[in-house]
MDTraj code that builds the backbone (N, CA, C; nanometers):
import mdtraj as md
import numpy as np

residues = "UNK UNK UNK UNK UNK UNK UNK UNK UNK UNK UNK UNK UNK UNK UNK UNK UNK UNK UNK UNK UNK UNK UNK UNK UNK UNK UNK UNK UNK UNK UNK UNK UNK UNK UNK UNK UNK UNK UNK UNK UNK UNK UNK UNK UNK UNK UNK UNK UNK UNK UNK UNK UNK UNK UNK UNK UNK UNK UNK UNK UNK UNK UNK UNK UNK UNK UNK UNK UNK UNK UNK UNK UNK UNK UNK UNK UNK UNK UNK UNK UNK UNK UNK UNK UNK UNK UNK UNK UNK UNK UNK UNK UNK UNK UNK UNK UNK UNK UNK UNK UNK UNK UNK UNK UNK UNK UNK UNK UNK UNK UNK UNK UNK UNK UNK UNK UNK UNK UNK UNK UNK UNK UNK UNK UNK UNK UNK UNK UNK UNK UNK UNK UNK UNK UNK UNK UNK UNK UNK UNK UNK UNK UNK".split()
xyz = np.array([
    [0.0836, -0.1188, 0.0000],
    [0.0000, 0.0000, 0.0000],
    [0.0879, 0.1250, 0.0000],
    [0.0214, 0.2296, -0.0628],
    [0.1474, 0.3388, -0.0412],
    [0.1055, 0.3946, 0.0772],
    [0.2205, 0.5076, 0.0839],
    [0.1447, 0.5909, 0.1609],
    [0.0578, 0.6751, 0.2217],
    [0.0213, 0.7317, 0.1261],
    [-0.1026, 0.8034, 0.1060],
    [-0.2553, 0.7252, 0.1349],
    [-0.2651, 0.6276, 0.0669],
    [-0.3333, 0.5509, 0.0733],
    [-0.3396, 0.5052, 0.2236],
    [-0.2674, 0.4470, 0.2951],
    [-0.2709, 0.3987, 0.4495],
    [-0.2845, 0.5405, 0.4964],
    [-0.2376, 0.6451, 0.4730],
    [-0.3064, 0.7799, 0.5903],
    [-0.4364, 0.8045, 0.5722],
    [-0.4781, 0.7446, 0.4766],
    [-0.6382, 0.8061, 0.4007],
    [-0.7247, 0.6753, 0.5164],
    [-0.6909, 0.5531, 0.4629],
    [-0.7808, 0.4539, 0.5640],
    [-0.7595, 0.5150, 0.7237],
    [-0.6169, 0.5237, 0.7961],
    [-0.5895, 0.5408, 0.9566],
    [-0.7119, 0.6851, 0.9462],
    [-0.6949, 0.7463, 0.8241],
    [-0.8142, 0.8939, 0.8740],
    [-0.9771, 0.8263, 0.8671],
    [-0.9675, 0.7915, 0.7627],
    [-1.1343, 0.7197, 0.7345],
    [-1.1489, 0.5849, 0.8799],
    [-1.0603, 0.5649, 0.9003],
    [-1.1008, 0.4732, 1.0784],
    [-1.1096, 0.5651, 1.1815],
    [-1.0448, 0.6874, 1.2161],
    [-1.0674, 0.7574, 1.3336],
    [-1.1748, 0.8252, 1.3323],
    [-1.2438, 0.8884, 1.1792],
    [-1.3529, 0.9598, 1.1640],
    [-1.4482, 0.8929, 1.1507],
    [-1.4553, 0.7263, 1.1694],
    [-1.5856, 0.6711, 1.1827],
    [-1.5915, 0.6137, 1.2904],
    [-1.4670, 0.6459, 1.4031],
    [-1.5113, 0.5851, 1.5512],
    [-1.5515, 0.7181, 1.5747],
    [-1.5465, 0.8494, 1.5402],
    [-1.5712, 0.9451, 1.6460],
    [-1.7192, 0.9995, 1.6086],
    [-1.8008, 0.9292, 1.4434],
    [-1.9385, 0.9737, 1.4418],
    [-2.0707, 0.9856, 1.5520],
    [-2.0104, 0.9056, 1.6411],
    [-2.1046, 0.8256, 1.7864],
    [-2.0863, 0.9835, 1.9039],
    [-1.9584, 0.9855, 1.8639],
    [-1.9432, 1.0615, 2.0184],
    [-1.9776, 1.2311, 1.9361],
    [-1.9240, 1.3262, 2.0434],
    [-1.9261, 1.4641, 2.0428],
    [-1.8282, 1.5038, 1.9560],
    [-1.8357, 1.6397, 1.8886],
    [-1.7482, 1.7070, 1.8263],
    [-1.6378, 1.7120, 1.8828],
    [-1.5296, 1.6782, 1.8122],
    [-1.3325, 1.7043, 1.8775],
    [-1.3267, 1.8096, 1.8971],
    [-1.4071, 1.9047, 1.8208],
    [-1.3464, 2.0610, 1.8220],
    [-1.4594, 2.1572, 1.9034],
    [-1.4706, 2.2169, 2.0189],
    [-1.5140, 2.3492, 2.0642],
    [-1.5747, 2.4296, 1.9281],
    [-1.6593, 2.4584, 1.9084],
    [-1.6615, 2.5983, 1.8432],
    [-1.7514, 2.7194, 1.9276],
    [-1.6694, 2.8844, 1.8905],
    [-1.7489, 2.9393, 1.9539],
    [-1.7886, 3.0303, 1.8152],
    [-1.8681, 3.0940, 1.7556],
    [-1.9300, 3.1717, 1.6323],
    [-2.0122, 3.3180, 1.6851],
    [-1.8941, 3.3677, 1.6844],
    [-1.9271, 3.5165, 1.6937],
    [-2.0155, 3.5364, 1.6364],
    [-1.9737, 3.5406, 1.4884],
    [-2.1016, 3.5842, 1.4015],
    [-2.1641, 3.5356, 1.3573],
    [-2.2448, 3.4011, 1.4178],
    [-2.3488, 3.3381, 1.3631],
    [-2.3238, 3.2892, 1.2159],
    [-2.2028, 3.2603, 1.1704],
    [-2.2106, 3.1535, 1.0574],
    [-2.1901, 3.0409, 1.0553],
    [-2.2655, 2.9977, 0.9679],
    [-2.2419, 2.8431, 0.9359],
    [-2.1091, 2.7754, 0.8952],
    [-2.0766, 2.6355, 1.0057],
    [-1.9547, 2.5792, 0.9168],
    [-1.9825, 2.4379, 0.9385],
    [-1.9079, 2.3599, 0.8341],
    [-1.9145, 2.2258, 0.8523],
    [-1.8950, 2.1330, 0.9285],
    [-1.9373, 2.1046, 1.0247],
    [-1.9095, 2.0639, 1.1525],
    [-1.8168, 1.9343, 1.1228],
    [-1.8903, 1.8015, 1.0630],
    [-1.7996, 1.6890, 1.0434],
    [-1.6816, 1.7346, 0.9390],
    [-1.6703, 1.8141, 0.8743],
    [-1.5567, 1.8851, 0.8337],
    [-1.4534, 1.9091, 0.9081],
    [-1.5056, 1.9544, 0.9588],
    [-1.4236, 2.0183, 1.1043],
    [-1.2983, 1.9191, 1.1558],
    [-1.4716, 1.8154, 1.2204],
    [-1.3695, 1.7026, 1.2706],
    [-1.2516, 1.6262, 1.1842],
    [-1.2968, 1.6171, 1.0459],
    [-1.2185, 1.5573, 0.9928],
    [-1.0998, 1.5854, 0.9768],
    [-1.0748, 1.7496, 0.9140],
    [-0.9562, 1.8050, 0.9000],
    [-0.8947, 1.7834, 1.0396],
    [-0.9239, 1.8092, 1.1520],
    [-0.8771, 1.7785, 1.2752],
    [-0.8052, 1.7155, 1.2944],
    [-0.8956, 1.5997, 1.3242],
    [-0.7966, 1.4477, 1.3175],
    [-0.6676, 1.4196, 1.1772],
    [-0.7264, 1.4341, 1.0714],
    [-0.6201, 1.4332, 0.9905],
    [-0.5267, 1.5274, 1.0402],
    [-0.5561, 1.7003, 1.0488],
    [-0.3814, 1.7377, 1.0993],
    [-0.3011, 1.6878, 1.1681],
    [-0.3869, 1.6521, 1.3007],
    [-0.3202, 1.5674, 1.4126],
    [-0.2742, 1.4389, 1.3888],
    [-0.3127, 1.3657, 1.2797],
    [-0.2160, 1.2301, 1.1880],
    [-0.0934, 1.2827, 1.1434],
    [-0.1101, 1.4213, 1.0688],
    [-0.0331, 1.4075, 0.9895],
    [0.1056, 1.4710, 1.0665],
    [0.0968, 1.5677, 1.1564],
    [0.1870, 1.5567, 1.2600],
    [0.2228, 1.4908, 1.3680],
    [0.1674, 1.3746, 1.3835],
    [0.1921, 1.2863, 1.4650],
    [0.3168, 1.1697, 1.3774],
    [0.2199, 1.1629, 1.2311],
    [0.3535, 1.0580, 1.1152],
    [0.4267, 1.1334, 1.0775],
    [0.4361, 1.2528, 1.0704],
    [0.5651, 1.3379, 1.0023],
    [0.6840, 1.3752, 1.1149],
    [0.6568, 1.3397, 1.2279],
    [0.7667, 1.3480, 1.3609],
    [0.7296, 1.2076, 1.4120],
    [0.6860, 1.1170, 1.3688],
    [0.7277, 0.9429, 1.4231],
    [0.7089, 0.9663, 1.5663],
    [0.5807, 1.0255, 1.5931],
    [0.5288, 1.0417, 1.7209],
    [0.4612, 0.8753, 1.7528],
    [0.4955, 0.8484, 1.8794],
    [0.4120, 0.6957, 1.9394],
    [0.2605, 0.7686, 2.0106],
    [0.2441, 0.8475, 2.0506],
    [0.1294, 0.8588, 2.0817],
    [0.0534, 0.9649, 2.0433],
    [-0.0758, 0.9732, 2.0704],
    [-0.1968, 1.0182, 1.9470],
    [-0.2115, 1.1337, 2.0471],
    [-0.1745, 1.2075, 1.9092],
    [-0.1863, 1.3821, 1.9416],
    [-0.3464, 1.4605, 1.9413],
    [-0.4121, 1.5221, 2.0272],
    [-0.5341, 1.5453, 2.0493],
    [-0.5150, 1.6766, 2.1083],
    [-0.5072, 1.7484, 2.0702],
    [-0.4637, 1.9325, 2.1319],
    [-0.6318, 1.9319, 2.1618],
    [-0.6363, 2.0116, 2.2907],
    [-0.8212, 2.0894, 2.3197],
    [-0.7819, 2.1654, 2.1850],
    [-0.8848, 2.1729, 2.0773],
    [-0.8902, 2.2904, 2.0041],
    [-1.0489, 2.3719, 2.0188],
    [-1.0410, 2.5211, 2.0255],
    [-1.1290, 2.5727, 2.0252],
    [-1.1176, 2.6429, 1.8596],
    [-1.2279, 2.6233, 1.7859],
    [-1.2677, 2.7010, 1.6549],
    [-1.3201, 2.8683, 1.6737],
    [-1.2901, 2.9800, 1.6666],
    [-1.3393, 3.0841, 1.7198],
    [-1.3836, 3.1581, 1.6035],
    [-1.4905, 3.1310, 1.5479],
    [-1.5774, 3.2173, 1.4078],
    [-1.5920, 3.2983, 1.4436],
    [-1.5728, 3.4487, 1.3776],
    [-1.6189, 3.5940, 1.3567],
    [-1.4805, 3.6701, 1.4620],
    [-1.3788, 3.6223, 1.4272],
    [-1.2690, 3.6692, 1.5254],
    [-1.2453, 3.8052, 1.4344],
    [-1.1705, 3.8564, 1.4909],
    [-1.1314, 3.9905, 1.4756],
    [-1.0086, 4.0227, 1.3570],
    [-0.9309, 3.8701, 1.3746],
    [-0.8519, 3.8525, 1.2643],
    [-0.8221, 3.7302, 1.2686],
    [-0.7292, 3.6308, 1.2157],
    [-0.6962, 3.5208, 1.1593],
    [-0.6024, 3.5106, 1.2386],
    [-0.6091, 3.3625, 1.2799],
    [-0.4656, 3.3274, 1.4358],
    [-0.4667, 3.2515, 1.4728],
    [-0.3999, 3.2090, 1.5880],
    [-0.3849, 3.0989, 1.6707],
    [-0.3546, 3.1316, 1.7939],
    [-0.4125, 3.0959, 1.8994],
    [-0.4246, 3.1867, 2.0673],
    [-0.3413, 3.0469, 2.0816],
    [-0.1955, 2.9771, 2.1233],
    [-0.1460, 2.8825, 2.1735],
    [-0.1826, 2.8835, 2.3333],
    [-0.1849, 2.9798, 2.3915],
    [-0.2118, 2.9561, 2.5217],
    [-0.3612, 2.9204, 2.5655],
    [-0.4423, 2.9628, 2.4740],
    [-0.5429, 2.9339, 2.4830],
    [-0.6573, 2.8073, 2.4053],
    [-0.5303, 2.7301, 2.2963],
    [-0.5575, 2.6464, 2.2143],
    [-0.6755, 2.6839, 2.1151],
    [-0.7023, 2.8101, 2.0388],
    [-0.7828, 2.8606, 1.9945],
    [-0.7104, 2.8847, 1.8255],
    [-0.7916, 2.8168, 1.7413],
    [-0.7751, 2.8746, 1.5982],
    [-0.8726, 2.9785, 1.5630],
    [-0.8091, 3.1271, 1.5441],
    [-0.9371, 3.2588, 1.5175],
    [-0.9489, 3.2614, 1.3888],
    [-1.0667, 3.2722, 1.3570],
    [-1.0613, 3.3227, 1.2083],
    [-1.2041, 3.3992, 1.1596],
    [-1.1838, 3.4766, 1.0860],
    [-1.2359, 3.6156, 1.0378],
    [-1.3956, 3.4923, 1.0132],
    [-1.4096, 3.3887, 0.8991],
    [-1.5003, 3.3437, 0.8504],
    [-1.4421, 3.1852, 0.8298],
    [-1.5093, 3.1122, 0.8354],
    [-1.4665, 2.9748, 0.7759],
    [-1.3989, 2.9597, 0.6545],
    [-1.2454, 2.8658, 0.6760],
    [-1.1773, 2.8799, 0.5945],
    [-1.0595, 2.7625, 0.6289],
    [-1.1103, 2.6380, 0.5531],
    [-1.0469, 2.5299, 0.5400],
    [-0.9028, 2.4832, 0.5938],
    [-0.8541, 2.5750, 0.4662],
    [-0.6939, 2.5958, 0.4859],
    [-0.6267, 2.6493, 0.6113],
    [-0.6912, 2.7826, 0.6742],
    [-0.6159, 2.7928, 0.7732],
    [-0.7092, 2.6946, 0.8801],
    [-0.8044, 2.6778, 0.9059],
    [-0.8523, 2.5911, 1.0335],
    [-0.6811, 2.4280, 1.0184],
    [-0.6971, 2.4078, 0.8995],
    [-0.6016, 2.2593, 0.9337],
    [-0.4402, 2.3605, 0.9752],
    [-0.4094, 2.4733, 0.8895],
    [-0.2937, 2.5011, 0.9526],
    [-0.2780, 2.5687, 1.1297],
    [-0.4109, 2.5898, 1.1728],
    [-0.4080, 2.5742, 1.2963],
    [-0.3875, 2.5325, 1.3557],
    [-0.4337, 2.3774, 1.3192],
    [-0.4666, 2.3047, 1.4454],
    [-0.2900, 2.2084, 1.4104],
    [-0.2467, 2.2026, 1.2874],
    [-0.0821, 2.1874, 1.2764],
    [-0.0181, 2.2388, 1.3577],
    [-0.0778, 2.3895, 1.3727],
    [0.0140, 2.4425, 1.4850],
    [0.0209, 2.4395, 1.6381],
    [-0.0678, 2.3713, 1.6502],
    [-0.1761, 2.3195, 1.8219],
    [-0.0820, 2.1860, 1.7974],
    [-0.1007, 2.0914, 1.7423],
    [-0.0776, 1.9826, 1.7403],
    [0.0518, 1.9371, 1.7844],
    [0.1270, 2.0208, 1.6906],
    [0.3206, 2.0441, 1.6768],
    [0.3166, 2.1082, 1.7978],
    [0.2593, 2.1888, 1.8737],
    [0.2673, 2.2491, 2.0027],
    [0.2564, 2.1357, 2.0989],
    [0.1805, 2.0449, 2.1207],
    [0.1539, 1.9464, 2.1804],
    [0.2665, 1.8151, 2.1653],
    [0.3436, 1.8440, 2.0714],
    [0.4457, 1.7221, 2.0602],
    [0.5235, 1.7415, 2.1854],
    [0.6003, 1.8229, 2.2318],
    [0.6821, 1.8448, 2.3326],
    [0.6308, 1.8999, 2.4296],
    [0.5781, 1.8505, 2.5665],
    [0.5503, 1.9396, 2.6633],
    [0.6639, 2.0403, 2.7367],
    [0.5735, 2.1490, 2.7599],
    [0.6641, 2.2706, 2.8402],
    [0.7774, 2.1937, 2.8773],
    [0.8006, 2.1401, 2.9948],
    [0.8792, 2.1227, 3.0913],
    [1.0349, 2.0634, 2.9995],
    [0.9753, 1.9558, 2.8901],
    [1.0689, 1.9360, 2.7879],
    [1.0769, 2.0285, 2.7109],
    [1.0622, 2.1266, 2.6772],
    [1.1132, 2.2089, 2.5900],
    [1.1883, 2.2612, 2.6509],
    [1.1862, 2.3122, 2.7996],
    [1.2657, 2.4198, 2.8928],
    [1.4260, 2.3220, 2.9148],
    [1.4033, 2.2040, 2.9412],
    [1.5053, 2.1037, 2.9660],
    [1.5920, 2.1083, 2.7970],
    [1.5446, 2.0906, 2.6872],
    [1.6196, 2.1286, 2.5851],
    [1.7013, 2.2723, 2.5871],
    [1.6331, 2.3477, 2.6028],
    [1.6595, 2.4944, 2.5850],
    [1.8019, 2.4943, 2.7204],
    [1.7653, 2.4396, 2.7842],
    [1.8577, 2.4439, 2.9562],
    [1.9816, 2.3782, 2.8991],
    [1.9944, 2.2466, 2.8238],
    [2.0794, 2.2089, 2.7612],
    [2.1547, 2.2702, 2.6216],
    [2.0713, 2.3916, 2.5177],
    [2.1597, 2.4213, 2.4289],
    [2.2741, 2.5059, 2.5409],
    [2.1998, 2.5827, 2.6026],
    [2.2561, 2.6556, 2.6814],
    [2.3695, 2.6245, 2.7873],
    [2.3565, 2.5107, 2.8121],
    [2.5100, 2.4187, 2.8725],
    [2.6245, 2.4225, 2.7697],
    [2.5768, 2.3118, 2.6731],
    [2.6639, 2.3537, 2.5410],
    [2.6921, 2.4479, 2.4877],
    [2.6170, 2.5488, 2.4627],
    [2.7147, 2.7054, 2.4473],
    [2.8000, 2.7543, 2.5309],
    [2.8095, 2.7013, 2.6636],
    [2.8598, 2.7681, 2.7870],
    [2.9739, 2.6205, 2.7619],
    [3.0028, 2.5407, 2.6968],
    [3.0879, 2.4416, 2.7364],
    [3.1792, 2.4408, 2.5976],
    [3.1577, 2.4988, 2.4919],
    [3.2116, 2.5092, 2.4020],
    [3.2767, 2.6157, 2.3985],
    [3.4412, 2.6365, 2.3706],
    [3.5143, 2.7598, 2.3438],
    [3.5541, 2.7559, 2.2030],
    [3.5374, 2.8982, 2.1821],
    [3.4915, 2.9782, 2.0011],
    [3.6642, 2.9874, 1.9698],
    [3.7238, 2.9705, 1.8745],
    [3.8327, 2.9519, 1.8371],
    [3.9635, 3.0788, 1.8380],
    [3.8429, 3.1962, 1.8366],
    [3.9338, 3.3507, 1.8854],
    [3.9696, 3.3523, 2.0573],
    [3.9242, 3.2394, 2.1190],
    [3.9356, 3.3074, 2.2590],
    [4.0497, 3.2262, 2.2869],
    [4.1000, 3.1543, 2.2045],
    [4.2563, 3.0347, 2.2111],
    [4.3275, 3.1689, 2.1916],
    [4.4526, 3.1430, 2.3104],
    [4.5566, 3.2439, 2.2952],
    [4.6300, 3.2248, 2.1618],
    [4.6055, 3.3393, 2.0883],
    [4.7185, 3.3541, 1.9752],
    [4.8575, 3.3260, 2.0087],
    [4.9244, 3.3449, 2.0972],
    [5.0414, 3.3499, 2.1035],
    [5.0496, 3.2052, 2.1434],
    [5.0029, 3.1086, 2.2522],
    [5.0112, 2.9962, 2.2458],
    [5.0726, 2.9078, 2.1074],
    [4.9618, 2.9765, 2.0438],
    [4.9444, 2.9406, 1.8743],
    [5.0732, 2.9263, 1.7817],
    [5.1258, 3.0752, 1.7822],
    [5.2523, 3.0988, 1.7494],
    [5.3818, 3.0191, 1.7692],
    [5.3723, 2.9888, 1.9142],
    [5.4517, 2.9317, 1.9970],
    [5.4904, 2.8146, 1.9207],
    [5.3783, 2.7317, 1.9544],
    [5.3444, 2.5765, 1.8807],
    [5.3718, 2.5572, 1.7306],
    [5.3732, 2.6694, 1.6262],
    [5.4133, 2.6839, 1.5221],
    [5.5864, 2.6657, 1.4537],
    [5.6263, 2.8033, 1.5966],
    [5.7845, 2.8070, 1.5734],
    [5.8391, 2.7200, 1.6095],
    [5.8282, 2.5732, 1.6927],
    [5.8728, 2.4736, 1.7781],
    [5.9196, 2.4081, 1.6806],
    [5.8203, 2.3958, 1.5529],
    [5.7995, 2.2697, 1.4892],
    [5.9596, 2.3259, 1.3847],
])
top = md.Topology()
chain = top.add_chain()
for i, resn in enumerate(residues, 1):
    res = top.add_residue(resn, chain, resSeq=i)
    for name in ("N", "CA", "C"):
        top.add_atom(name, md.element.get_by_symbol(name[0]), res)
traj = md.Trajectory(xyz[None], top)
């Protein structure tokens, strides 16, 4: 099977266990428009596949997402797990929730522990101007 093909079935299996239950996604609609609700879900779950197989994630990525219709402008509230957008609009709702999702790969505490570590290694590595020149010299004329 290719690939494509096996992400299309793993999507067409998660979107027919979740017809039973409640919407994945929050929505709140400022302005009273209409959007596709099982749409919704679908793109959902698919973003969250597709960043879950594109970083060889072992476990199933599910960000709270809130949908926020009639926003003020087009966005993503990370702290608040919120995709804003002016009117319904496909493209950015899935690059939202990409960005919720990919947010959800690494929790805080691991990201701070990475960041704590470049920062060892910059502090443990010496930059090649701070070697005494003259050392340098030294070791040159010997030879």
């Amino acid at each position: 099977m290719t690939n494509a093909i096996k992400v299309a079935v793993v999507g067409l299996l998660l979107i027919t266990t979740c017809f039973g239950e409640e919407s994945l996604v929050a929505v709140s609609n400022k302005g009273k428009q209409e959007w596709p609700a099982q749409e919704v879900d679908k793109i959902y779950l698919l973003a969250c596949a597709a960043v879950q197989r594109e970083f060889d994630n072992k476990h199933s990525l599910r960000p709270r997402v809130t949908l926020v219709l009639g926003a003020d402008q087009n966005g993503v509230e990370f702290n608040k797990g919120q995709v804003l957008l002016v009117r319904w609009d496909r493209e950015l709702f899935a690059q939202g929730v990409v960005l919720l999702a990919f947010e959800d790969l690494m929790p805080v505490q691991q990201r701070m522990t990475i960041a704590r570590r470049a920062l060892n290694w910059a502090d443990a590595t010496i930059d090649v101007a701070q070697i005494d020149s003259s050392r340098w010299k030294e070791g040159k004329e010997s030879h």
